[in-house]
C-alpha positions in Angstrom: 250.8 3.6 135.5 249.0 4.9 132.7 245.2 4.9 133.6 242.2 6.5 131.8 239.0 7.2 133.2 236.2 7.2 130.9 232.2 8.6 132.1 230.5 11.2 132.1 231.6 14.8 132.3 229.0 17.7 133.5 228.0 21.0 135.1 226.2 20.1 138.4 223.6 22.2 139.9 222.9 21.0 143.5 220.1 22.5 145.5 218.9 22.4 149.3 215.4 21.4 150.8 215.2 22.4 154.0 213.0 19.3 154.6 212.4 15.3 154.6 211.3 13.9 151.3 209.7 11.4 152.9 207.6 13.8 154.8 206.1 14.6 151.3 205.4 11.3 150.4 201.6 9.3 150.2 202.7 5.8 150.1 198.9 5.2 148.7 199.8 7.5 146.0 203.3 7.0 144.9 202.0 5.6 141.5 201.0 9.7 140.8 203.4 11.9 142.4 203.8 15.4 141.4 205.5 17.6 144.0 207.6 20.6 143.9 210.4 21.3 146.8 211.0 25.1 147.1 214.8 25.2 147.6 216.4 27.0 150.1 220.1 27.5 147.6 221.3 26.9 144.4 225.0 26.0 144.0 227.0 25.5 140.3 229.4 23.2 139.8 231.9 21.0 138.1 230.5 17.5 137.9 230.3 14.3 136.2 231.7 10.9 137.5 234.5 10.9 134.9 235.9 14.2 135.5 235.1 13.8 139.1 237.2 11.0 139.7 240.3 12.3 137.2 240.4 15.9 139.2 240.5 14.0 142.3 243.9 11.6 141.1 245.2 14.7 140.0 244.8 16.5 143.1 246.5 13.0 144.7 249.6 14.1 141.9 248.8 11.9 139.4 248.0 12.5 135.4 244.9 10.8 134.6 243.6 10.7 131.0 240.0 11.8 131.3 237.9 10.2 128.5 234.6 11.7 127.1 232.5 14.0 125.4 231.6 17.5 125.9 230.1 20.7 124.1 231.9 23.9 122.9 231.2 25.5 126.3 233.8 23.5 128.0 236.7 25.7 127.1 236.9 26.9 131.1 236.5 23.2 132.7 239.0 21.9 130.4 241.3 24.9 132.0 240.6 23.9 135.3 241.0 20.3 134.8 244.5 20.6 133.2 245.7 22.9 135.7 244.8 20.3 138.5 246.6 17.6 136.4 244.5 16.1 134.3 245.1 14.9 130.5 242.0 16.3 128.5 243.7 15.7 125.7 241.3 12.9 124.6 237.9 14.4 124.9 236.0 14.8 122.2 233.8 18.2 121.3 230.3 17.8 120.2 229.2 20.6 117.5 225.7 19.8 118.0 225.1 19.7 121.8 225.5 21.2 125.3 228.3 19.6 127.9 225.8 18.1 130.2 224.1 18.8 133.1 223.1 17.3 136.6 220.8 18.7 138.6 219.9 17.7 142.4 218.0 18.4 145.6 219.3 17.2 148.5 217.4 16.9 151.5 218.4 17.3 155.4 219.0 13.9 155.7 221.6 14.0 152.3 218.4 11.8 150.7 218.9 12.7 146.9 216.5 13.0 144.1 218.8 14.2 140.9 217.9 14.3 137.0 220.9 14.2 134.5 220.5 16.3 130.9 223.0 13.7 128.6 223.3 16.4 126.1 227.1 15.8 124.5 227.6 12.8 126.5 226.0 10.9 123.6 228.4 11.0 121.5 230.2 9.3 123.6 229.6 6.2 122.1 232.0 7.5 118.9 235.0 7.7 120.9 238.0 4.7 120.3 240.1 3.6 123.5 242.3 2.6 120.6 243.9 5.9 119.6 243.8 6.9 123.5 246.3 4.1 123.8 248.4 4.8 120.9 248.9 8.5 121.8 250.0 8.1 125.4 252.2 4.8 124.8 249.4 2.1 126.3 247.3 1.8 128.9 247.1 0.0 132.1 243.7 0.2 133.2 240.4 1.6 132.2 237.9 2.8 134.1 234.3 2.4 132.8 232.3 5.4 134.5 228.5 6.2 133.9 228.5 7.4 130.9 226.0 6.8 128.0 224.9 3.2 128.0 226.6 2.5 124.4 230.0 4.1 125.5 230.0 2.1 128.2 229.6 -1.2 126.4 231.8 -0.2 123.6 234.9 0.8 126.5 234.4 -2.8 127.3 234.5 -4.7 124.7 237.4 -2.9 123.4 239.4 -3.1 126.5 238.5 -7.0 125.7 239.6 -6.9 122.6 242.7 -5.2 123.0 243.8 -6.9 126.6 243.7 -4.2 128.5 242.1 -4.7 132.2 239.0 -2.5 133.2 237.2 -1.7 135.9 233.4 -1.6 136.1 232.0 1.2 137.7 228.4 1.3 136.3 226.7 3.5 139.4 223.8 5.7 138.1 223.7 3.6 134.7 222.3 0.7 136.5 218.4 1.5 136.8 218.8 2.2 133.5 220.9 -0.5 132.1 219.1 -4.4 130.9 220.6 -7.8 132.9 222.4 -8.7 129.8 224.1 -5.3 129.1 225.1 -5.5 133.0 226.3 -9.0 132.8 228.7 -7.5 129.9 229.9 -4.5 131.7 230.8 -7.0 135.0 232.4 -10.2 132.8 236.3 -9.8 133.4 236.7 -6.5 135.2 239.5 -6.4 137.3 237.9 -4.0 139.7 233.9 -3.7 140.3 232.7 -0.7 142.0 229.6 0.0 143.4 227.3 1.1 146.6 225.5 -1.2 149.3 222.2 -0.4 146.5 223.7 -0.8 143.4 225.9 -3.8 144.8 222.2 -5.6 145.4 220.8 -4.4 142.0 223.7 -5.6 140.0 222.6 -9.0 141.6 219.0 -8.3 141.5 219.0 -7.5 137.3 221.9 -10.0 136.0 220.8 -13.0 138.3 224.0 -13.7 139.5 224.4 -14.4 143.3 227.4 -12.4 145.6 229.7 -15.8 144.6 228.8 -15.7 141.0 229.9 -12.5 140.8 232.9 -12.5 142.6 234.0 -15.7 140.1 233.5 -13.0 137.2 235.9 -10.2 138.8 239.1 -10.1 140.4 238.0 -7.3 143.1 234.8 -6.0 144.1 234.5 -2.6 146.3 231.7 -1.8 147.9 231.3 1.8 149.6 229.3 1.8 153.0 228.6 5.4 153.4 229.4 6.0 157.1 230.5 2.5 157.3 233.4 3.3 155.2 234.1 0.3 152.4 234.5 -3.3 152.2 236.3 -5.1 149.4 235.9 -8.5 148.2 237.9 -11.6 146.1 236.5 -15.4 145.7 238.1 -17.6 147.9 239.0 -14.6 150.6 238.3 -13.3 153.2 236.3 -9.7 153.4 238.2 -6.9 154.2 236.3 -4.0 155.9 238.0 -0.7 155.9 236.5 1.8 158.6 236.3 5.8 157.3 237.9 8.5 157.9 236.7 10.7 160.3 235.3 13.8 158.7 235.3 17.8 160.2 232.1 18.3 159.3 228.5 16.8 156.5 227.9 19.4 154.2 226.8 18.0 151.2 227.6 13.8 149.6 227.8 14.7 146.0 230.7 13.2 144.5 231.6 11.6 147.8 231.7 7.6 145.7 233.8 9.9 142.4 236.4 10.8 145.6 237.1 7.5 146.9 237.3 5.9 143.4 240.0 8.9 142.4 241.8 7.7 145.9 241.3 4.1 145.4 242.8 4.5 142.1 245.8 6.7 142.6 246.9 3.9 145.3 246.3 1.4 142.7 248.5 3.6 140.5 251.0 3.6 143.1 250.9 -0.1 143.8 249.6 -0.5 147.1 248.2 -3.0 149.0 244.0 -3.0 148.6 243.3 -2.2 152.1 245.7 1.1 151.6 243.7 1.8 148.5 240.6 1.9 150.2 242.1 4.1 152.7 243.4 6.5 151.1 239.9 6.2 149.1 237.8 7.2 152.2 240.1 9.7 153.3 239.4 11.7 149.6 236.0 11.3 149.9 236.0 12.4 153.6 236.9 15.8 151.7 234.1 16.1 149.3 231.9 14.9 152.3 233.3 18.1 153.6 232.3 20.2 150.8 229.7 21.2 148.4 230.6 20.4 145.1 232.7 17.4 143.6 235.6 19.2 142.6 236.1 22.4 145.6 238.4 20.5 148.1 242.0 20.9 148.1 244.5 18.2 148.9 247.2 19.5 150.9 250.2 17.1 151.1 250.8 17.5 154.3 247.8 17.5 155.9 246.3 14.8 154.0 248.8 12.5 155.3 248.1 14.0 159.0 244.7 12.9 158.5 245.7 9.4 157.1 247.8 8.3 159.9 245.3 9.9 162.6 242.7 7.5 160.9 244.9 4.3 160.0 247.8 4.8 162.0 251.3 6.2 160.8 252.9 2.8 158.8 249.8 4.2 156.3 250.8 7.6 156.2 255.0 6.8 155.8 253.8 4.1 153.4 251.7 6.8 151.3 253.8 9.5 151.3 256.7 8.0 149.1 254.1 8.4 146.7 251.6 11.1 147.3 252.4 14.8 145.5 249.9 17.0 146.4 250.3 19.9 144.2 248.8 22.2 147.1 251.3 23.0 150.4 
C-alpha cells in the first residue's frame, strides 16, 4: 500500500521547566501575560508531524513517501530519514528559507506551551500530489498533516479531484484554521484524527455535532492520552482501545505523530481497526519513553513482546506476519 504523508517537517528544540505553569499564572491578568520560564535543558531534535509520522512507519518496515517542504540545511535529516526508510524523494527545497523550527517548554506535569517558526513550510502550498502519484505508480491514501494552512487545503481538494482517499489530521492547524476551511479539510476523509481538545474544537469552530461529523467520515480516532484511543463510525458501536503500558514518562512530544505512524502501518498492512490502534499506542508508548520524536528504536522482537504483553498474543502472531523492524 502506497501511502504519503504530507505536513510539516522541522528541527525541534524542546526545553524543561522545572515547575507548574499554572503556578505562574494570574487568572485576573491573563489578558497581559508576559513571563519568562528559566529552563532547566535544552534538547535538539528532528521534528515535524509529517516527518514524525513517516520515520515512525519506516521504523515499523514500511516505505512511506514523506511530502513537504524544507530549506537547503536539510541535507543531514534527509540522510537520516532515508536510512530509516523513508521516500524523501518528493520534498521540495526552498532557496529562500530555513527548514522550520519548533520550539517548546514542557513543564513537570508534560503541560506544553510551544511556538512553531514556518520558515520553508510555506512553500508548501506549491507542491502537486499529482506528480507524487505518477512517480511512485498511485497512491492509496494521503495523509493531510499540519502543515501550512494552504497546503493543507490544496492536498484535499486534489485528493478530491483525483479519487484518492485522505485522512484529515489537522492537529496544531486547528486554533489557527476558520469553520469553513475545517469543514473542507473534514468532508470525505476516510480517516479523522485528532485529540480529546482538538476533537471538541473541530466541533466547536465547524458547527457540526459528534453525529454530523461522523456522517462526513468513514473513521474517526480520537487519542486519550493515558486513556489510550477510541475510534468511531456512524451507526457503530465505539471501540475503546486501552494503552500500552509504558517503562517510564520522559517527555510527550511526538507521542500523537507515533501512534498515527503505528495506526497507519497497520492500515498499510490491512488490519482490523482495533489492531491499528494497537499497534498505534504501543509506538507512541516509545516516544512517551523518549525525548525527541524520532530517538526510539523499534526492535522486531521486542516490539511484538510488548504487544502481546498488552493485547494478548493473537495480536502479536497477527502483527508479526507483517511487522519488519529494521533494528534486531
Amino acid at each position: 500500500m502506497r501511502i504519503a504523508v504530507t505536513g510539516s517537517i522541522a528541527t525541534d528544540n524542546l526545553m524543561t521547566f522545572p515547575g507548574r505553569f499554572g503556578d505562574q499564572l494570574i487568572a485576573e491578568q491573563l489578558d497581559r501575560v508576559s513571563l519568562s520560564f528559566l529552563v532547566d535543558d535544552l534538547q535538539v531534535r528532528r521534528g515535524g508531524i509529517a516527518a514524525n509520522i513517516a520515520f515512525g512507519m519506516g521504523c515499523l518496515g514500511l516505505t512511506p513517501i514523506l511530502v513537504g517542504a524544507v530549506g537547503a540545511d536539510f541535507a543531514d535529516y534527509r540522510s537520516w530519514l532515508e536510512r530509516h526508510g523513508v521516500d524523501c524523494d518528493s520534498i521540495h527545497v526552498s532557496e529562500l528559507h530555513h527548514t522550520a523550527r519548533f520550539l517548546c517548554t514542557t513543564d513537570q506535569d508534560h503541560n506544553q506551551i510551544a511556538s512553531f517558526y514556518t520558515g520553508a513550510m510555506a512553500e508548501a502550498r506549491e507542491i502537486e500530489l499529482g506528480p507524487v502519484a505518477d512517480r511512485v505508480g498511485g497512491l492509496d491514501l494521503v495523509l493531510v498533516g499540519a502543515n501550512d494552512p494552504d497546503a493543507m487545503l490544496r492536498h484535499t481538494e486534489e485528493c478530491r479531484q483525483r479519487g484518492i482517499p485522505f485522512a484529515a489530521d489537522p492537529s496544531q492547524q486547528l486554533a489557527r484554521m476558520e469553520g469553513a476551511d475545517i469543514r473542507t479539510l473534514v468532508e470525505g476523509a476516510t480517516y479523522l484524527f485528532t485529540n480529546e481538545y482538538e476533537k471538541a474544537l473541530v466541533e466547536q469552530k465547524t458547527g457540526w455535532s459528534d453525529e454530523e461529523v461522523l456522517s462526513r467520515v468513514k473513521v474517526r480516532v480520537t487519542t486519550l492520552g493515558p486513556k489510550g484511543a477510541r475510534i468511531d463510525r456512524a451507526g457503530e458501536p465505539s471501540l475503546h482501545i486501552p494503552p500500552a503500558p509504558e517503562k517510564a514518562k520522559v517527555d510527550p512530544t511526538g507521542v500523537g505523530d507515533a501512534f498515527r505512524a503505528g495506526f497507519l502501518a497497520s492500515v498499510g498492512w490491512g488490519l482490523s481497526l482495533e489492531r491499528c490502534a494497537q499497534v498505534g499506542n504501543l509506538t507512541a508508548t516509545h516516544v512517551l519513553e523518549h525525548v525527541g520524536g524520532q530517538e526510539y528504536e523499534l526492535a522486531r522482537q521486542e516490539f511484538l513482546d510488548r504487544l502481546g504483553s498488552a493485547y494478548g498474543a493473537s495480536a502479536a502472531a497477527e502483527v508479526a506476519e507483517h511487522v519488519r523492524c529494521p533494528h534486531p
